[in-house]
ZATIBA-545485 format. One line per 2 residues: number of its first residue (from 1); for each residue x, y, z of N, C-alpha, C. Coordinates in steps of 0.2 Angstrom, whole numbers, plus 2048, in hexadecimal, padded with zeros to 3 digits. Atoms other than C-alpha are relative to their C-alpha. Layout:
BEGIN
NUM	X,Y,Z,X,Y,Z,X,Y,Z  ...
//
This chain:
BEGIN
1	802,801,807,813,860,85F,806,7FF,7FB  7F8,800,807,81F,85A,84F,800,806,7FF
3	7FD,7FB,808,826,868,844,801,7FE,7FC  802,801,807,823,864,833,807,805,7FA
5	7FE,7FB,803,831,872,82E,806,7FC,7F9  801,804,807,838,867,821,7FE,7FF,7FB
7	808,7FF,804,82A,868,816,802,804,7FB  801,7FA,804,82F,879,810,805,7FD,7FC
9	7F8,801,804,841,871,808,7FC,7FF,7F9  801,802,809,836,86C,7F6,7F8,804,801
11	809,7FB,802,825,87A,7F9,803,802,7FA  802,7FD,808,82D,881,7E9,800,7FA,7FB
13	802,806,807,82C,870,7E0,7F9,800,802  808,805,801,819,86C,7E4,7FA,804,7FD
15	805,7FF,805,80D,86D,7D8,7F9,7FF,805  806,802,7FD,7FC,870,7DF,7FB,7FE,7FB
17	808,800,804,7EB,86A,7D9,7FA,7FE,805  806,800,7FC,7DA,865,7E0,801,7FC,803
19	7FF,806,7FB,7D8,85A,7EE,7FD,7F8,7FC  805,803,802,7D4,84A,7E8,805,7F8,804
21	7FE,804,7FF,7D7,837,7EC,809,7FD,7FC  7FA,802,803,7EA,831,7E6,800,7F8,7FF
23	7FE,808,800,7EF,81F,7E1,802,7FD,806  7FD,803,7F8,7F4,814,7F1,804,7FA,7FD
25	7FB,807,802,803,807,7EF,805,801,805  7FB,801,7F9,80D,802,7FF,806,800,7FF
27	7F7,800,804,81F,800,7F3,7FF,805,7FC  7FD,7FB,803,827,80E,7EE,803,7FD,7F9
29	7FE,7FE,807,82D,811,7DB,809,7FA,802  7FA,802,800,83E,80D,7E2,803,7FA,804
31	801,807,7FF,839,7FF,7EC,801,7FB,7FB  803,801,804,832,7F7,7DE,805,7FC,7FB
33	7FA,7FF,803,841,7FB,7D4,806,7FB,804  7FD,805,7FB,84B,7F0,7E1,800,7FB,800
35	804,807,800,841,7E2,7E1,804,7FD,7FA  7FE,808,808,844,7DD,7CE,808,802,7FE
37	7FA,801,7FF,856,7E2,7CF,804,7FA,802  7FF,806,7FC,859,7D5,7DB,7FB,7FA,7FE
39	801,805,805,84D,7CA,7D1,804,7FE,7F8  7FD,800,806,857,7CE,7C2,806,7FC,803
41	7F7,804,7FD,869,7C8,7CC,7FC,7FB,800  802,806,7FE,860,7BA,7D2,7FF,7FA,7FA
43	804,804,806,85A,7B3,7C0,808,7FD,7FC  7FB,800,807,86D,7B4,7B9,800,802,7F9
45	802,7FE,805,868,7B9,7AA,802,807,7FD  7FF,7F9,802,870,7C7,79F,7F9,805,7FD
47	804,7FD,801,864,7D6,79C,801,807,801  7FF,7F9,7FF,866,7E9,797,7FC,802,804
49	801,7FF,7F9,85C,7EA,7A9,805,800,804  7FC,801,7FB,869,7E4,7B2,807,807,7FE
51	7F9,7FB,802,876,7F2,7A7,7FE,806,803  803,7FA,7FA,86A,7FF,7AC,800,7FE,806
53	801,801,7F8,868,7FB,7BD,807,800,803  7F8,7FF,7FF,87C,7FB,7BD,801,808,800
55	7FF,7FB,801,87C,80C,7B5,7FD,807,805  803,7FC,7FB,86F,813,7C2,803,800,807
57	7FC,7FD,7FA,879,80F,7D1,807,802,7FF  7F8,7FA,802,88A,815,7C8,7FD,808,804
59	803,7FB,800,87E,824,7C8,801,804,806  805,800,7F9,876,824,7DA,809,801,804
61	7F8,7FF,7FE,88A,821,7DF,804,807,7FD  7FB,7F9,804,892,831,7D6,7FC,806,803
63	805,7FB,7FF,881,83C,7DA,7FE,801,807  804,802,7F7,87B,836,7EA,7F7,800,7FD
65	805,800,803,86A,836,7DE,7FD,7F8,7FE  802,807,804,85E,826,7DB,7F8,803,7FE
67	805,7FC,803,850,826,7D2,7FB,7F7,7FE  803,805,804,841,81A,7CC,7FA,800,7FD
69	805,7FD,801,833,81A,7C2,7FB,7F9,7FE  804,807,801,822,80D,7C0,7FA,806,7FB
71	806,7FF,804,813,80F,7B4,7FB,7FA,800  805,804,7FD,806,805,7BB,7F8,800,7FB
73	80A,7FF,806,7F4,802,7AC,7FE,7FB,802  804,806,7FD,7E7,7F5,7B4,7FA,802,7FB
75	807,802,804,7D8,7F0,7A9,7FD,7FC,804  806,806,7FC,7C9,7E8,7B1,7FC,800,7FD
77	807,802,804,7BA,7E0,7AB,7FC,7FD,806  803,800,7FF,7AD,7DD,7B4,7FA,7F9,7FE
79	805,806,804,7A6,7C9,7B3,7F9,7FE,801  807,802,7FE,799,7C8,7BE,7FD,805,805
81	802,7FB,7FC,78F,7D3,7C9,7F6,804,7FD  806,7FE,802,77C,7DA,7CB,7FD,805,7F9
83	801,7FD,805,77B,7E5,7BF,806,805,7F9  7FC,7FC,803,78C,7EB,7B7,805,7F9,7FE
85	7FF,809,804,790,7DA,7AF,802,802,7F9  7FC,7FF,807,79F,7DD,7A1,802,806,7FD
87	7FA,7F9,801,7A4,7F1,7A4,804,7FE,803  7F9,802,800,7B5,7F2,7A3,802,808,803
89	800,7FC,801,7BF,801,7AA,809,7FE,803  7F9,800,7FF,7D1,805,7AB,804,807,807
91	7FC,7FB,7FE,7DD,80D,7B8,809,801,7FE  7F9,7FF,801,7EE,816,7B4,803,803,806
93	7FB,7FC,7FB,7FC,81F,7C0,806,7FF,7FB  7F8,800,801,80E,824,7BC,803,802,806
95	7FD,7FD,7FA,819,826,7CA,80A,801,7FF  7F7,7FE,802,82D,82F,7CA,803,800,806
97	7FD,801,7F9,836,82A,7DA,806,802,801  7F9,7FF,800,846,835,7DD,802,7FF,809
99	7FD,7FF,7F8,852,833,7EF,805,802,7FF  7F9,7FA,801,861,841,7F0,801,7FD,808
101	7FC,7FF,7FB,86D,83C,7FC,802,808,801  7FE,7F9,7FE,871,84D,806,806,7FF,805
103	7FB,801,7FB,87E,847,814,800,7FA,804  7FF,808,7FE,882,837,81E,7FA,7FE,802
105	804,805,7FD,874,82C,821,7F9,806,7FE  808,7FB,7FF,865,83B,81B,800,800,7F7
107	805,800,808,85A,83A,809,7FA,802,801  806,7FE,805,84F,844,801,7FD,7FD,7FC
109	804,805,805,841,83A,7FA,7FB,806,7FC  804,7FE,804,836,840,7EC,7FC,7FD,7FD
111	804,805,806,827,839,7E0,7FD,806,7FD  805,7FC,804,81E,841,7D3,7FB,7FB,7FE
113	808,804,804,80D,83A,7CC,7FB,804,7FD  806,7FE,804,7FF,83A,7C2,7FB,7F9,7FF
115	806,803,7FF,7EE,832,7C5,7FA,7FF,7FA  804,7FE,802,7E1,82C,7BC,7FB,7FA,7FE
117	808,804,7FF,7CF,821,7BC,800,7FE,804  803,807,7F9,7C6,818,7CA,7FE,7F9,7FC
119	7FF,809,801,7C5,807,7C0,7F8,7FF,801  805,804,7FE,7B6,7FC,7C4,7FE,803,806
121	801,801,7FA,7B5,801,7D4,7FB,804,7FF  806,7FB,800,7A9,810,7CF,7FA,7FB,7FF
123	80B,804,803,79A,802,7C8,800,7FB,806  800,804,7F9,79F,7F7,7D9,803,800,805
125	7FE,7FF,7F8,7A2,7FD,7E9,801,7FE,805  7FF,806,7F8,7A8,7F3,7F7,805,803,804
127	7FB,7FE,7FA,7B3,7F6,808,808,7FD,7FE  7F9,801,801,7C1,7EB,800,803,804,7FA
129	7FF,7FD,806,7C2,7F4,7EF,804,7FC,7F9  7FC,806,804,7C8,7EB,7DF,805,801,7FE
131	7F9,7FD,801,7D5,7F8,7DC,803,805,801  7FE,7F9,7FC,7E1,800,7E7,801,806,7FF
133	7FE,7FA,804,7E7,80D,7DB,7FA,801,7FD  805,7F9,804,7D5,812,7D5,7FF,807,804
135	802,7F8,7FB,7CF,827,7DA,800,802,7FA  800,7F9,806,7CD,834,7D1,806,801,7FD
137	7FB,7FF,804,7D7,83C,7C4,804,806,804  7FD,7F9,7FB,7E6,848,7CA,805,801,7FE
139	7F8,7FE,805,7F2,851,7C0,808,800,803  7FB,803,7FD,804,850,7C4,801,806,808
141	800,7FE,7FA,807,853,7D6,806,7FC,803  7FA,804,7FD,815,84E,7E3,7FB,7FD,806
143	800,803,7F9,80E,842,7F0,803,7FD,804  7FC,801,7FE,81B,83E,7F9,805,805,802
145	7F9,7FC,801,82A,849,7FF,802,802,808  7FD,801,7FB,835,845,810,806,801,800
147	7F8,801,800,846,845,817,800,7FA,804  7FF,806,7FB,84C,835,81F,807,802,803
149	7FA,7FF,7FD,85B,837,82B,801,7F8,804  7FE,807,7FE,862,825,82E,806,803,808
151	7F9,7FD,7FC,870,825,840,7FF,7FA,804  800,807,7FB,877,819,84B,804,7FC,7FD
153	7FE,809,806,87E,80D,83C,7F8,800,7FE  807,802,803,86D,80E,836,7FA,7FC,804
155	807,803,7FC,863,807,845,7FA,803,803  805,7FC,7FF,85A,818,848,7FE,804,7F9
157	801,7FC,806,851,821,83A,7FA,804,801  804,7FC,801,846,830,83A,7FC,802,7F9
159	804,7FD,805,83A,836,82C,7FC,807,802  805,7FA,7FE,831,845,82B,7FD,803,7F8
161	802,7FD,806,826,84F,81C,7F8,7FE,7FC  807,802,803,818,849,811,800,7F9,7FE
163	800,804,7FC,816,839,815,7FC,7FA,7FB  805,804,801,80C,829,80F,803,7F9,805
165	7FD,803,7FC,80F,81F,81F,7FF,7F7,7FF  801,808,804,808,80D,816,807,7FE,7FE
167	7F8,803,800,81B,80D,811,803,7FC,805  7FD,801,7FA,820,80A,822,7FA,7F9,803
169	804,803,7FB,812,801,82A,7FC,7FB,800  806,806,806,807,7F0,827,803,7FD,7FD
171	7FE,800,806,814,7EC,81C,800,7F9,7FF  802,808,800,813,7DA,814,805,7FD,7F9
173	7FD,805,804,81D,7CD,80B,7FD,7FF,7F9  803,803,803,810,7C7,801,7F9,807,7FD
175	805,7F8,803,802,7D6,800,802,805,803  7FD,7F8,7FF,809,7E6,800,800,805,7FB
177	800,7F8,804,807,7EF,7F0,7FB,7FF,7F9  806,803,809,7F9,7EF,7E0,804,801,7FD
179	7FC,800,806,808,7F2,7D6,803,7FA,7FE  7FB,805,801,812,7E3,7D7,7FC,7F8,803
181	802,804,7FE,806,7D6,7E1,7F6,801,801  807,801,800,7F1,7D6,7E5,7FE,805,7FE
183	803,7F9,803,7E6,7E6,7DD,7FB,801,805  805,7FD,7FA,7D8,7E4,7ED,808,805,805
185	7FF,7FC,7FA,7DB,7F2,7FA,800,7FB,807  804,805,7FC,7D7,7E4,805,806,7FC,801
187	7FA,805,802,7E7,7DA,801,804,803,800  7F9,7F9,800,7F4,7EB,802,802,801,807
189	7FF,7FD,7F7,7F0,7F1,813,7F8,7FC,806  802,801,7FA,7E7,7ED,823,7F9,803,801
191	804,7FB,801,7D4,7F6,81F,7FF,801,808  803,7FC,7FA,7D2,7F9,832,805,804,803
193	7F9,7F9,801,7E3,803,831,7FD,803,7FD  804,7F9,802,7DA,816,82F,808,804,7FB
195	7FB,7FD,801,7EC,819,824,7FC,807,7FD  804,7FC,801,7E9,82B,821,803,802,7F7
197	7FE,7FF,805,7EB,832,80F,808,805,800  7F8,7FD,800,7FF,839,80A,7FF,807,802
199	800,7F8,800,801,849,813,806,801,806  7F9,801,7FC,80C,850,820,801,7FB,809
201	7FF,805,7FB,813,844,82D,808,7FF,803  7F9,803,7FB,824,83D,839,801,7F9,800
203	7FE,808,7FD,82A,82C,83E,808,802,802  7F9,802,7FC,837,824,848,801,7FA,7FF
205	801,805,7FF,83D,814,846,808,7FD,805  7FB,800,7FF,84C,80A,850,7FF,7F9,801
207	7FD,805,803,854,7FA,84C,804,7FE,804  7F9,802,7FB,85F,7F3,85A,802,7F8,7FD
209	7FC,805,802,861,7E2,850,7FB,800,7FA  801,802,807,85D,7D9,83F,7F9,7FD,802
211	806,803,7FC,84E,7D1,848,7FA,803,801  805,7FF,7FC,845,7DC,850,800,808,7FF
213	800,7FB,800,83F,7EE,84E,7F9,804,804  806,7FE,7FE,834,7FC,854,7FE,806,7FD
215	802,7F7,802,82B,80E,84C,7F9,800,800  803,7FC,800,821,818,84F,7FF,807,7FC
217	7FF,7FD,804,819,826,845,7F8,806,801  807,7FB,7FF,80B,836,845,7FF,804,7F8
219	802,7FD,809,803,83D,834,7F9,804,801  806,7FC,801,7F4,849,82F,7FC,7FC,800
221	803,805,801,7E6,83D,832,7FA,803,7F9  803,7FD,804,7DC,84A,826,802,802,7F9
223	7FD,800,808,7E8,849,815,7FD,801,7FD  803,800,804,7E5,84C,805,807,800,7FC
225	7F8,804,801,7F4,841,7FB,802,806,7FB  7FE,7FC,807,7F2,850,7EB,801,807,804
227	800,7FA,7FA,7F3,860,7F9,809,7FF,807  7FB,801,7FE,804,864,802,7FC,7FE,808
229	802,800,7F8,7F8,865,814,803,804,804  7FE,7FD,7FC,801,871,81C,7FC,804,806
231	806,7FD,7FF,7F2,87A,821,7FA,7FC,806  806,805,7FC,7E9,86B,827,806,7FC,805
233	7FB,804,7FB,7F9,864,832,7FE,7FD,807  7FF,802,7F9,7F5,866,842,7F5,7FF,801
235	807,802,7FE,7E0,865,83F,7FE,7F7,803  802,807,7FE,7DF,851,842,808,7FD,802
237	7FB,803,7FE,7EC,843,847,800,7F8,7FF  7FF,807,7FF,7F0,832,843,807,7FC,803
239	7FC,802,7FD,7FC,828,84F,802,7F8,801  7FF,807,802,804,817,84B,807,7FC,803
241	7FA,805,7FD,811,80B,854,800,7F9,7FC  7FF,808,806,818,7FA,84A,804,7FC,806
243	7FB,802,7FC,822,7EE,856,7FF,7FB,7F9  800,803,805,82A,7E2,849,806,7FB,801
245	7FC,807,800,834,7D0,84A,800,7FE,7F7  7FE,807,804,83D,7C6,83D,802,7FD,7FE
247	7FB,806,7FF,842,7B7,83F,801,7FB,7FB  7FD,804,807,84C,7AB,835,800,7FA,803
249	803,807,7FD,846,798,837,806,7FC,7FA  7FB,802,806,857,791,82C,7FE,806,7FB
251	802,7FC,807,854,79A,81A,7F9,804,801  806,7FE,800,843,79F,81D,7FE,804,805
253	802,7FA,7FD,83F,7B0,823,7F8,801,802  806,800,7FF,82F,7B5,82B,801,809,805
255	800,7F9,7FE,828,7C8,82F,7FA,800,807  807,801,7FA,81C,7C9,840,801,807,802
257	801,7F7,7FF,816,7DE,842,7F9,800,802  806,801,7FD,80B,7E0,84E,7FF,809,804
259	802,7F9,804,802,7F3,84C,7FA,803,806  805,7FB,7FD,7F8,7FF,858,7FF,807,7FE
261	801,7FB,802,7F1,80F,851,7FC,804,805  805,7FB,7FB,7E8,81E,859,800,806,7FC
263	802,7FA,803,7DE,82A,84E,7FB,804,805  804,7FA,7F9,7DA,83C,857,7FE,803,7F9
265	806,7FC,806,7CC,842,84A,7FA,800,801  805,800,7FD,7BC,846,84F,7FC,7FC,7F9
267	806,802,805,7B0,839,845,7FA,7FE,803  807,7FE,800,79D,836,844,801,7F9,803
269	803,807,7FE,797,826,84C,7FD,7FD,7FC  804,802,807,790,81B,840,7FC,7FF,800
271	807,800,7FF,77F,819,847,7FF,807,802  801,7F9,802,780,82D,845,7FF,803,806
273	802,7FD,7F6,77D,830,859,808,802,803  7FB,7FC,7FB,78C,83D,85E,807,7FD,7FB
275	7F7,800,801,7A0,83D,859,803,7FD,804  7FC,7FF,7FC,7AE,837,85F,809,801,7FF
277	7FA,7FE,802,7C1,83C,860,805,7FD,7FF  7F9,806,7FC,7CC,82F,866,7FD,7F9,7FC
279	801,806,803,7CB,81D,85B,808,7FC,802  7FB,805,801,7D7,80F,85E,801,7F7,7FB
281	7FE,805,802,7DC,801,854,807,7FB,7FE  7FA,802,7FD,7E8,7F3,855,800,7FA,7FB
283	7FE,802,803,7EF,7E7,849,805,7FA,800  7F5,805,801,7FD,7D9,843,7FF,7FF,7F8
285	801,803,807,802,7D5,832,808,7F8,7FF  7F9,806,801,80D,7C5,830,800,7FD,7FA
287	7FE,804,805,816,7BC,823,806,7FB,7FF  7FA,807,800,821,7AB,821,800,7FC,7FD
289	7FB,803,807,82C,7A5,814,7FC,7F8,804  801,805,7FD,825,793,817,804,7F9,7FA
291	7FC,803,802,832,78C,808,804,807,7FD  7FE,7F9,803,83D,794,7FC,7FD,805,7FA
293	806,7FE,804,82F,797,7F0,7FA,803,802  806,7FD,7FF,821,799,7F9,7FE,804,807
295	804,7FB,7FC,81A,7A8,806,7F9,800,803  807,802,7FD,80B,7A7,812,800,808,804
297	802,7FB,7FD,803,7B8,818,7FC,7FF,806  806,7FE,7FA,7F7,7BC,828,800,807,801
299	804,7F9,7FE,7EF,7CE,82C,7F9,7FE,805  806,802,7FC,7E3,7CF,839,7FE,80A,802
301	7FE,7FB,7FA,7DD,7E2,842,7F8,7FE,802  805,7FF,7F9,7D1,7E7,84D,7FE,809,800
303	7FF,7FB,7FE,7C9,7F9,84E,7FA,803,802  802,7FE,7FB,7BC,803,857,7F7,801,7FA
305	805,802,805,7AA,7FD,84E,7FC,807,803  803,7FB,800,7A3,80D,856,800,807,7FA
307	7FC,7FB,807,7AB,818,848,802,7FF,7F9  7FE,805,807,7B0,80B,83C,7FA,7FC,801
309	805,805,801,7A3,802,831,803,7F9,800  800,808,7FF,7B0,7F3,832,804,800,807
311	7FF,801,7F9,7B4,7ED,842,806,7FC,803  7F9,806,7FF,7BE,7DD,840,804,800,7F7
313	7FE,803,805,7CA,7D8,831,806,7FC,7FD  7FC,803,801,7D4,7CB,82C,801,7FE,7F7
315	7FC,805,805,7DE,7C4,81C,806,7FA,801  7FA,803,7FE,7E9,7B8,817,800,7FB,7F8
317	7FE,804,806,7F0,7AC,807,809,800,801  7F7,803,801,801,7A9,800,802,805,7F6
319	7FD,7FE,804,80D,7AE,7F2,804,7F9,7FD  7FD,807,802,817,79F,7E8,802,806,7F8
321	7FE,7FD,806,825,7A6,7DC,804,7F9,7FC  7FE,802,807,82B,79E,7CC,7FD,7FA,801
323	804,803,800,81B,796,7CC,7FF,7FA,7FA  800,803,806,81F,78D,7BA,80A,7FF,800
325	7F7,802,7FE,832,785,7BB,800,805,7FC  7FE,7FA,806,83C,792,7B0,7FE,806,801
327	803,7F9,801,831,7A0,7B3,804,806,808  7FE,7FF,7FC,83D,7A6,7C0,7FE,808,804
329	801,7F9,7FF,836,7B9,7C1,7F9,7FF,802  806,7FF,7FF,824,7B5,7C2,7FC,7FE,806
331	806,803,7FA,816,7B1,7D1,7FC,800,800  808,800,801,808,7AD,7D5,7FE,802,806
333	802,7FD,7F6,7FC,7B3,7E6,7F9,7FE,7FD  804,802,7FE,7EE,7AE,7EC,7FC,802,806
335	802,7FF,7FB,7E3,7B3,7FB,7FB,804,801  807,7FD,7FE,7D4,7BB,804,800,802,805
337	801,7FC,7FD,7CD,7C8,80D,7FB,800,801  808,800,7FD,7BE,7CA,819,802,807,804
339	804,7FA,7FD,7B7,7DB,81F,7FB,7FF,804  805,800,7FB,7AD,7D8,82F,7FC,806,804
341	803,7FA,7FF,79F,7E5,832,800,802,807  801,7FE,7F8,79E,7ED,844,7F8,7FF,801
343	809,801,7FC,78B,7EA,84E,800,807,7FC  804,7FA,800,789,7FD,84C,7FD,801,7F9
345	800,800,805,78B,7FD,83A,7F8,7FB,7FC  809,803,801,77E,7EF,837,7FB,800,802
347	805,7FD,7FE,773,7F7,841,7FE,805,7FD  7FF,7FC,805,774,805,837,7FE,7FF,7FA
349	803,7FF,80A,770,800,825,7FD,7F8,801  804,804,801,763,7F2,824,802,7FE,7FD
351	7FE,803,806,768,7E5,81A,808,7FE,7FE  7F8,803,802,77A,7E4,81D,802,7F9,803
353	7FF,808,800,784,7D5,81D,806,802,808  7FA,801,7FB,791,7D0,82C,807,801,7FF
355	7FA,7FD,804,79F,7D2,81F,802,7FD,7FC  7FD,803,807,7A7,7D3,80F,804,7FC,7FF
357	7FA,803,802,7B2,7C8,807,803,7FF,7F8  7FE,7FF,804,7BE,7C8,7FA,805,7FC,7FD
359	7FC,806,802,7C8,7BB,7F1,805,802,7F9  7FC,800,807,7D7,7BD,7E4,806,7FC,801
361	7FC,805,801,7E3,7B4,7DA,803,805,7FA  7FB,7F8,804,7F0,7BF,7CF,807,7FA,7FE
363	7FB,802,802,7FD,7B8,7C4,805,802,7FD  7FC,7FB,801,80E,7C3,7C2,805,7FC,7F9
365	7FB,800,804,815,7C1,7B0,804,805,7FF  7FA,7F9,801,826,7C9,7AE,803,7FC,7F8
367	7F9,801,806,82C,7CC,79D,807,7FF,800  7F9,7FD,7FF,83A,7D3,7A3,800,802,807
369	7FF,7FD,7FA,841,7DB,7B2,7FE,807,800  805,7F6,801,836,7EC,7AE,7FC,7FF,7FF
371	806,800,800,828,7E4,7A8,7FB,7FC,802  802,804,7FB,81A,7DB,7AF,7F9,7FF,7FE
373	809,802,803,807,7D5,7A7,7FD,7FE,808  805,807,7FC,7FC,7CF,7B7,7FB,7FE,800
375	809,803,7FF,7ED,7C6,7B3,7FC,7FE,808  802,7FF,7F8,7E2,7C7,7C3,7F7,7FE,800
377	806,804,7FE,7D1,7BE,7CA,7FD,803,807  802,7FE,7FA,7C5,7C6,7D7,7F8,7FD,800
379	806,803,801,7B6,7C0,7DF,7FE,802,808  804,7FD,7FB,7AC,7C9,7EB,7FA,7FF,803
381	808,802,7FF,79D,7C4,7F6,7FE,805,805  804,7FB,7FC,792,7CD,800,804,808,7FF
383	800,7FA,7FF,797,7DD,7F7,800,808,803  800,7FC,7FD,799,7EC,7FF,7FA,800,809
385	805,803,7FA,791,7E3,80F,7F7,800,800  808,7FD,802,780,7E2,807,7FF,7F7,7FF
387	7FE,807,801,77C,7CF,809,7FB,7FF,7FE  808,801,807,76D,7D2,7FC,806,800,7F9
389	7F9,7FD,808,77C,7D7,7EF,801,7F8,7FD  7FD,806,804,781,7C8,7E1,809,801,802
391	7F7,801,7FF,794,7C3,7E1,802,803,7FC  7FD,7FE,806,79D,7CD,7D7,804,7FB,7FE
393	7F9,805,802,7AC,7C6,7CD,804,807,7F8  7FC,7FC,803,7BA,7D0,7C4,804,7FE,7FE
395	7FB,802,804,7C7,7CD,7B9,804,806,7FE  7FD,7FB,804,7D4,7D9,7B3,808,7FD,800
397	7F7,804,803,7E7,7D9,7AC,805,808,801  7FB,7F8,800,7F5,7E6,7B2,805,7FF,7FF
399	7F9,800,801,804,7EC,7AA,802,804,805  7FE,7FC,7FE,811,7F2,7B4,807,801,7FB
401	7F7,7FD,803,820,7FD,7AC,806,801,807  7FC,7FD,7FA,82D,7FF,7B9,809,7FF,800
403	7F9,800,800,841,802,7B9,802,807,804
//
């Protein structure tokens, strides 16, 4: 069994509160913070981002200390749908991303956060969600807090502590995080990946070339992202392997991560008849530059319809940057999600549909290199697998703050 004893290095930093749902977003703060760095060089262009973002690695170089922070506000409205036709509702989060170098090739990561509204999603319920950051409210808490130990030249890397394994796993080009790219849950991650909520957890990964890697990883499958879980460590188990290519076709990269899970938690059957302990599901996510503008995604999984109401699920769309000449910083995306119900599940609820599906269209205006308006388009049918349900249709516009 892992030891978890790491954990105790920041128990005197953790703020407790009530268990409650956390915000989910696959890029970290300091990810994030990377990205429009490296969009800022690329643009040319002088900008008191690019002085900060100097002064911050002066910083990171003297301290062994980085740091980043995002303020993520989404507004939604509601344009069509059965009975909730023009309520509007909004989610917010803050997130504080510190990593303390300690010794060659080991960092101490850290986030602070604060939660708060579920959005739309409370007046329309569906399996894809219209947005990944809705949950409940949740005062400031650390959800995150690991050590990584890099070795080898950096082609073996350990992780260990409080975990949100969606960093690592699933990971995509084109859909990967509601802060910076789609707002459906449906378009972040892989919904037949059981990811468990941030708690404590390990991984391995190891990188024998530029090409090709492998990791592996085990987490609390019974988290709770606002609770350190110590308590609850060893009650359940989520088990995850990634084998991952990728290869470069001249300029144009492409990502192929093809994903096996194995959660040990005893769940209900979904036609209610007995438990079971042992679930497997299996996975790919792929992406490929198809010019130097434009991105093409594919997701597909597969998971065990006896325990899971969805059985099958694929996505897929594109990205296309500086989709206005001149607009060097901005993009656009596009693309759709289906949720395919399992037999048992529609035998179970009278009236359900085969599966949902989901469509968005999201347009990334950047004022600058820290901030970011997205106007955003959703269109959902056979709502929450109910194929008496109307179409929904949603609209909302999210600022991102982030340096």
């Amino acid at each position: 069994m892992i030891k978890y004893r790491i954990i105790y290095v920041g128990l005197g930093l953790i703020i407790l509160s009530a268990p409650m749902r956390s915000s989910e977003a696959s890029l970290t703060p300091l990810e994030i913070s990377s990205q429009e760095e490296e969009k800022s060089k690329e643009s040319g262009e002088k900008s008191w981002f690019k002085d900060f973002s100097a002064s911050r690695e002066k910083f990171a170089e003297k301290y062994g200390t980085k740091f980043a922070f995002l303020l993520n506000y989404t507004q939604q409205t509601i344009l069509e749908s059965a009975n909730d036709k023009g309520k509007s509702a909004g989610v917010w989060y803050w997130n504080l991303e510190l990593a303390q170098r300690l010794w060659q090739g080991a960092e101490l990561f850290v986030e602070f956060e604060v939660d708060r509204g579920k959005g739309v999603d409370k007046f329309l319920p569906t399996f894809s969600v219209f947005n990944d950051n809705s949950g409940d409210d949740a005062n400031l808490y650390i959800p995150v807090l690991y050590m990584e130990q890099k070795l080898l030249e950096d082609k073996v890397a350990i992780a260990a502590g409080k975990v949100d394994l969606s960093y690592w796993f699933d990971c995509n080009e084109v859909g990967n995080s509601a802060d910076t790219q789609f707002f459906s849950s449906a378009l972040v991650n892989n919904l037949t990946i059981p990811f468990p909520a941030k708690g404590i957890g390990a991984l391995a990964s190891f990188k024998p070339y530029e090409w090709m890697y492998f990791q592996a990883a085990a987490a609390t499958a019974k988290a709770e992202s606002t609770k350190i879980g110590i308590s609850d460590a060893f009650n359940s188990a989520f088990f995850i392997n990634e084998l991952g290519f990728s290869p470069s076709f001249g300029a144009l990269k492409g990502n192929y991560r093809f994903i096996l899970g194995i959660n040990h938690e005893k769940l209900s059957y979904v036609d209610g008849e007995g438990t079971k302990t042992n679930s497997l599901n299996w996975a790919f996510s792929f992406d490929q530059a198809v010019s130097q503008r434009i991105t093409l995604f594919l997701r597909y999984g597969f998971t065990d319809p006896k325990v899971r109401d969805i059985e099958y699920f694929w996505s897929c769309g594109g990205q296309i940057l500086e989709p206005i000449p001149g607009r060097k910083l901005d993009c656009l995306g596009v693309a759709v999600a289906q949720s395919i119900m399992g037999r048992d599940f529609r035998q179970a609820n009278e009236g359900a549909s085969r599966c949902e599906t989901i469509y968005e269209f999201y347009y990334n205006f950047s004022l600058n290199p820290a901030f970011t308006l997205t106007p955003d388009i959703q269109i959902v049918t056979d709502p929450n697998a109910n194929k008496s349900a109307d179409i929904e249709v949603v609209c909302g516009l999210r600022l991102l703050l982030s340096f």
